[in-house]
C-alpha positions in Angstrom: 15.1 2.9 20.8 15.7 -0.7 21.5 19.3 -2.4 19.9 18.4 -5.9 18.0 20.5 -8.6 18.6 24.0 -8.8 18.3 23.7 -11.7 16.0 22.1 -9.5 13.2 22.9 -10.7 9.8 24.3 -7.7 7.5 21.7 -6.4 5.3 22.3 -8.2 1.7 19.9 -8.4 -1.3 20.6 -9.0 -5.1 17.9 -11.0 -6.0 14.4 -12.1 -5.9 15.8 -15.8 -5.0 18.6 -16.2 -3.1 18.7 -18.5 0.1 16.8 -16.5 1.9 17.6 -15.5 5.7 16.4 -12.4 6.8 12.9 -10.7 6.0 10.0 -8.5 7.8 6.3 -9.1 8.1 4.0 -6.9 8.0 1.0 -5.9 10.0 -2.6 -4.9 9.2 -3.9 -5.0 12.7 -5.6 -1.4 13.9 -6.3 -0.8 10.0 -9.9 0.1 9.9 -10.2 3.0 7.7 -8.9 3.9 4.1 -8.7 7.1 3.2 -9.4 8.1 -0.5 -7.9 11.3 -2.7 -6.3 12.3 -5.5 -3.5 10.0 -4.6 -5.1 7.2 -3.5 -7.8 7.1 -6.7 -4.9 8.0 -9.2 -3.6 4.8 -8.2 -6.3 2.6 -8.0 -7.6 3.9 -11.2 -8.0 0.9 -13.0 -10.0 -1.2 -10.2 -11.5 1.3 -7.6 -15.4 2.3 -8.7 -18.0 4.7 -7.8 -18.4 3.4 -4.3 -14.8 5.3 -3.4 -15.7 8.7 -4.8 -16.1 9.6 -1.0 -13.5 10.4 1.4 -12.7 7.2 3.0 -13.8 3.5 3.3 -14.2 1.6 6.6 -12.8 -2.1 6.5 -14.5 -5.0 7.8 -13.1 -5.3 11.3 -13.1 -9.6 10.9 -11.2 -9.2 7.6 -8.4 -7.5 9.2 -8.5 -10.4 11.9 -8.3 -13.0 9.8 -5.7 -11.6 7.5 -3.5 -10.7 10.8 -4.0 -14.2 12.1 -2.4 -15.6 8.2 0.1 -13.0 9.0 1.5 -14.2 11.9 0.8 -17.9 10.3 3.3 -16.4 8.1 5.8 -15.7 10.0 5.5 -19.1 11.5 6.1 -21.2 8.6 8.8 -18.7 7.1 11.0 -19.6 10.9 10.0 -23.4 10.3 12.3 -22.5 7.1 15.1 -20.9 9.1 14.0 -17.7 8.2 14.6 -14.7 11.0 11.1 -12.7 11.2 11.0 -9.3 12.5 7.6 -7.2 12.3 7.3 -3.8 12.2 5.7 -1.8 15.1 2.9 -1.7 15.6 0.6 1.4 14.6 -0.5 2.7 17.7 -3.9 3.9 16.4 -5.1 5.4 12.9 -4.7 9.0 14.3 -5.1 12.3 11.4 -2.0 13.9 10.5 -1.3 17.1 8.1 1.8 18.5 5.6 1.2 22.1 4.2 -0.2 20.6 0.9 -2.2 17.3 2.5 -4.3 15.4 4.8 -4.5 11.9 5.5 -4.7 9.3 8.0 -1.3 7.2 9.3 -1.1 3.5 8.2 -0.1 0.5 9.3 3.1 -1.3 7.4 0.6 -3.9 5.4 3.0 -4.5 2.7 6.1 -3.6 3.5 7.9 -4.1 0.2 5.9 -1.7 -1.4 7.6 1.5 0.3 11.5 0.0 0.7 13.9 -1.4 -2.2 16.4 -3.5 -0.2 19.3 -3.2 -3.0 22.2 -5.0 -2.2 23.4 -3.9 1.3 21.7 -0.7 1.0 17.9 0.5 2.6 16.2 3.1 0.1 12.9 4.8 1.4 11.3 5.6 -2.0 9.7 8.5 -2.7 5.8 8.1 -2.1 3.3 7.7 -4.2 0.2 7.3 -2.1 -0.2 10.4 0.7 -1.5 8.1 3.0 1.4 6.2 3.3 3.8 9.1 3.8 4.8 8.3 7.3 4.5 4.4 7.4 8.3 3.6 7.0 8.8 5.4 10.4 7.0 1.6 11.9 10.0 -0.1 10.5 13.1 2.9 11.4 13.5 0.4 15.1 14.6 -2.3 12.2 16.8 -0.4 9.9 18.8 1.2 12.8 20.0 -2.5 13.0 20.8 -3.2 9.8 22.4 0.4 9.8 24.3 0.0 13.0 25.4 -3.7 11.7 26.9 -1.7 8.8 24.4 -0.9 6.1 23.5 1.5 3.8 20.2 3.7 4.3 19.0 6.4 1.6 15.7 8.3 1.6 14.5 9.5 -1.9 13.8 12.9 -2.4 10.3 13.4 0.0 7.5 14.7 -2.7 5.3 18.0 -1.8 2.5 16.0 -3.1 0.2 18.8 -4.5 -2.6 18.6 -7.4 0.0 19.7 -9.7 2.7 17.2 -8.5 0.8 14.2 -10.1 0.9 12.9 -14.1 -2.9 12.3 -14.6 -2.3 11.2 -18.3 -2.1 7.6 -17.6 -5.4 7.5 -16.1 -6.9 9.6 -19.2 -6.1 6.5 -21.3 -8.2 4.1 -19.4 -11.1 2.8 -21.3 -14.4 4.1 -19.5 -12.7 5.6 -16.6 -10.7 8.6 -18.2 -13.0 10.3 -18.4 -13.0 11.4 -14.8 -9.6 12.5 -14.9 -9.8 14.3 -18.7 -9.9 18.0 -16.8 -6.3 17.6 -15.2 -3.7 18.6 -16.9 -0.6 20.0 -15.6 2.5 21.1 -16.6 5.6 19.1 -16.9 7.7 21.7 -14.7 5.1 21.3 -12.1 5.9 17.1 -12.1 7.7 15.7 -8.7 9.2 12.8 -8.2 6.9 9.5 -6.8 7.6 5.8 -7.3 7.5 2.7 -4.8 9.8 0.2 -4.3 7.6 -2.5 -5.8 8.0 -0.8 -9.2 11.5 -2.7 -9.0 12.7 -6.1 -9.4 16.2 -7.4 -8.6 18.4 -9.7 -10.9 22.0 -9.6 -9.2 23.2 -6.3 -10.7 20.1 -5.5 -12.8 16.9 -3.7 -11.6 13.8 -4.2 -13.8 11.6 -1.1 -13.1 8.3 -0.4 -14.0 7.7 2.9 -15.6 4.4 4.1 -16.8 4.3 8.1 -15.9 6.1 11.1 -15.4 6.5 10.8 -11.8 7.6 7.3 -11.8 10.8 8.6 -14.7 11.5 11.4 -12.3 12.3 8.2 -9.8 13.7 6.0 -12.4 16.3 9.3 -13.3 16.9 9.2 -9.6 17.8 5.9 -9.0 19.8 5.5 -12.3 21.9 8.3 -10.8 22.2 7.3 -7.2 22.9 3.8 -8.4 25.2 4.0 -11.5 28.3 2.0 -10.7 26.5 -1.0 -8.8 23.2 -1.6 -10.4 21.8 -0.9 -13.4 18.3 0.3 -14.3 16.0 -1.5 -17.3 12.8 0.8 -17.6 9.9 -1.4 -19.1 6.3 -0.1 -19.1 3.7 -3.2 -17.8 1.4 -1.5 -15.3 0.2 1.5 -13.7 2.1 0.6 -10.9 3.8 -2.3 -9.1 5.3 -5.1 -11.2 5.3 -8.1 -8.5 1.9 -8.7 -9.7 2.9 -8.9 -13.3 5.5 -11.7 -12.6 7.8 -13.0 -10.6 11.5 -14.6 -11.1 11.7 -17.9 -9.6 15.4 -18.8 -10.3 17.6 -17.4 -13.1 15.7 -19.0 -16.7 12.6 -19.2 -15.3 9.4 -16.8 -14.7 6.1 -16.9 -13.0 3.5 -14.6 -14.9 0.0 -13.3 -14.6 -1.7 -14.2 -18.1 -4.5 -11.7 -17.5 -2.0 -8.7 -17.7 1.2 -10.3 -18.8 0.3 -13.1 -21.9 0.6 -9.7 -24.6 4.0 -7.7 -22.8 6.2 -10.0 -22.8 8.3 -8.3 -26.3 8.6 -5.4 -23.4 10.9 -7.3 -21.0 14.4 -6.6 -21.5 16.2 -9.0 -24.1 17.8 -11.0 -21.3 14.6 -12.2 -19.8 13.2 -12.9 -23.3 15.2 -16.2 -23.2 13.5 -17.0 -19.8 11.1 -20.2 -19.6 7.9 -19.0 -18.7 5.6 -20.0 -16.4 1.6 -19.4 -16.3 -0.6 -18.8 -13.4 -3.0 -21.2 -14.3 -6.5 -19.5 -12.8 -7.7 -16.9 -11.4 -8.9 -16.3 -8.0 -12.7 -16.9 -7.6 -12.9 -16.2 -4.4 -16.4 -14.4 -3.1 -15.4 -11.4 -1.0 -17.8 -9.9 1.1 -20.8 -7.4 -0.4 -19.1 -4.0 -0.4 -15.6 -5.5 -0.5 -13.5 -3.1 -2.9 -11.0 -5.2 -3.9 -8.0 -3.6 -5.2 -5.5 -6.4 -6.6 -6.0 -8.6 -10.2 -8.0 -11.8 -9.7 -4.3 -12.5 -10.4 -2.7 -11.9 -7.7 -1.6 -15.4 -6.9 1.7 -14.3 -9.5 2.7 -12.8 -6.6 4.8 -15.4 -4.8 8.0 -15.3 -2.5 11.3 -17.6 -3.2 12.3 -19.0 -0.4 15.3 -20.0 -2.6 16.2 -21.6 -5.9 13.7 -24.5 -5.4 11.2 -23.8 -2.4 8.7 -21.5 -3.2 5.9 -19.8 -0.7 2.6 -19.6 -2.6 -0.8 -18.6 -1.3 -4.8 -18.8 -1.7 -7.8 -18.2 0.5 -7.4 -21.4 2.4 -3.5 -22.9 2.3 -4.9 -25.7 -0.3 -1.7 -28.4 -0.9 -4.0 -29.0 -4.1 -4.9 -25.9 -5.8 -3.2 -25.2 -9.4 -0.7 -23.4 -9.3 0.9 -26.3 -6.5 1.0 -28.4 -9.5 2.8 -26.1 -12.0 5.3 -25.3 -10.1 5.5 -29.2 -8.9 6.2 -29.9 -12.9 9.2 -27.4 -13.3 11.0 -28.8 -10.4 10.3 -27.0 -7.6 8.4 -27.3 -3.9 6.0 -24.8 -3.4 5.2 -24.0 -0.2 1.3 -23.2 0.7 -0.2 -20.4 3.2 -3.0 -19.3 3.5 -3.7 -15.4 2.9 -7.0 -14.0 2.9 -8.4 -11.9 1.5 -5.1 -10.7 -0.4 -7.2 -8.5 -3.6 -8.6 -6.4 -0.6 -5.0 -5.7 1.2 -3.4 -5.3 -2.3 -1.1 -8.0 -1.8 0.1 -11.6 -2.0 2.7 -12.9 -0.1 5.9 -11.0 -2.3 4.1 -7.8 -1.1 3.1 -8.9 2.6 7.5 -9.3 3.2 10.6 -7.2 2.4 13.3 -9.5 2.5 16.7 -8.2 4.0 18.8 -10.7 4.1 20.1 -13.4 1.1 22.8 -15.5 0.4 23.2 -13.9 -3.6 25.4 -11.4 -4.9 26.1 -8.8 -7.8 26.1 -11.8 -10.9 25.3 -10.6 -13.7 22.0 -13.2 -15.1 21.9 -10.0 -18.3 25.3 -10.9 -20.2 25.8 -13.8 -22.6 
């Protein structure tokens, strides 16, 4: 395994906007096929339709061109900002694999956040949530060896069996029009394991905001209270059936970016703190037309989901890098300089550019933005 260089920054994260020096970019080149279970439509539950009842889906193969090629843009503009890029490896081919109690089909490291909390100078693997993705962190292990050899942290959460009894169906039960698919599973709480993703977390210095909306994902939150308990601690909020980075975003301590389709009525949840917070609105949604037979699986939202560059630049994102498009000119008003991409197709890849990076490296620390 090859050694990265000696001038390797140690691995420090406390916040979602600290001067930022150190992240990953992910791939989605080789992805060409989704495959769809229990997992997978438990997830999605909310946006997938009838069209994913099958097995699997096939991806457009010029989609996942172009949305490599805004990738790689990517990491070009973030190293314009004296950011260091590293990429995970890349997935060799989309091979079959098998546990005792699964099947699936590897993946490549899309959205890297979405599997690894970064929290403070410490790597956590969480525990999985989609069976798909059960192996993808090993793309990214040539990374973390650095960051562990250069003196970090690295923590794997307990690795679920992921069997039809493992999962919490009763979230899904509740969805209007769709429950009704999911109204014959019911299983016992003794049967529940543990499964949450990293991008159920925010960061605030020494306080993690964590999205919890099942049983699995408090089986997680119990574990990471534990592991964490004298440097971090846990708020629990219930917004989503999954990851809150496209719910809103901090953008500096006082202020917040939020998605007014999902956000404009939970705001009372958000822990007393953030409360006090200004609040900025996404101003409209994405109306971009996606292919016929596109399944899109992120909000028309999605543009919440931006990445601080630091307490004043920001790195937003549409279909075509517009310098002129709305949210530009929120931001703009508050005081800050946004910074525009382009990203296709982001509501097909399930991610913006917050989910597209895992940052690993900021100049922040352990302040506490809670108290006073």
């Amino acid at each position: 395994m090859n050694r990265l260089p000696d001038d390797l920054q140690k691995l420090n994260v406390y916040t979602e906007w600290g001067k930022l020096k150190e992240i990953i970019v992910g791939h989605c080149i080789d992805t060409d096929r989704v495959s769809v279970d229990t997992s997978f439509r438990l997830f999605y539950h909310q946006q997938i339709k009838d069209v994913l009842l099958k097995n699997s889906y096939e991806l457009q193969k010029k989609m996942v061109q172009e949305r490599q090629e805004d990738l790689d843009a990517l990491q070009k503009t973030l190293e314009s900002l004296d950011v260091r890029v590293r990429r995970p490896k890349r997935l060799e081919a989309v091979t079959p694999f098998a546990t005792p109690h699964f099947q699936g089909h590897l993946t490549s490291v899309q959205n890297p956040r979405d599997q690894i909390l970064i929290a403070g100078d410490e790597i956590i693997e969480s525990s999985c949530v989609n069976r798909s993705r059960y192996f993808e962190t090993d793309l990214l292990k040539e990374i973390f060896y650095g960051y562990f050899r250069a003196g970090a942290r690295w923590t794997c959460a307990p690795r679920p069996m992921m069997r039809e009894e493992s999962f919490d169906y009763s979230q899904a039960q509740k969805v209007p029009g769709k429950g009704e698919s999911w109204k014959d599973r019911q299983n016992q709480d003794s049967s529940f394991e543990m499964m949450f993703d990293a991008a159920q977390c925010l960061k605030f210095g020494k306080d993690i905001v964590m999205n919890v909306a099942n049983a699995n994902h408090a089986l997680g939150a119990d574990w990471l209270e534990r592991h964490l308990q004298d440097r971090f601690r846990v708020h629990r909020v219930t917004l989503t059936d999954h990851h809150i980075d496209g719910m809103f975003m901090p953008l500096r301590p006082g202020v917040l970016l939020i998605n007014p389709l999902t956000m404009h009525d939970k705001l009372d949840r958000l822990p007393e703190a953030l409360k006090k917070w200004d609040v900025l609105t996404v101003p409209e949604a994405d109306k971009t037309r996606y292919p016929e037979g596109s399944v899109l699986l992120a909000s028309s939202n999605i543009s919440v989901n931006v990445l601080p560059v630091d307490g004043n630049k920001v790195i937003v994102f549409d279909q075509h890098g517009s310098e002129h498009h709305a949210l530009m000119k929120t931001l703009e008003r508050k005081g800050f300089t946004p910074v525009p991409v382009r990203l296709r197709h982001s509501r097909v890849f399930d991610g913006g550019v917050h989910c597209a990076t895992l940052d690993t490296v900021r100049e922040d620390a352990p302040e506490d933005y809670f108290s006073g």
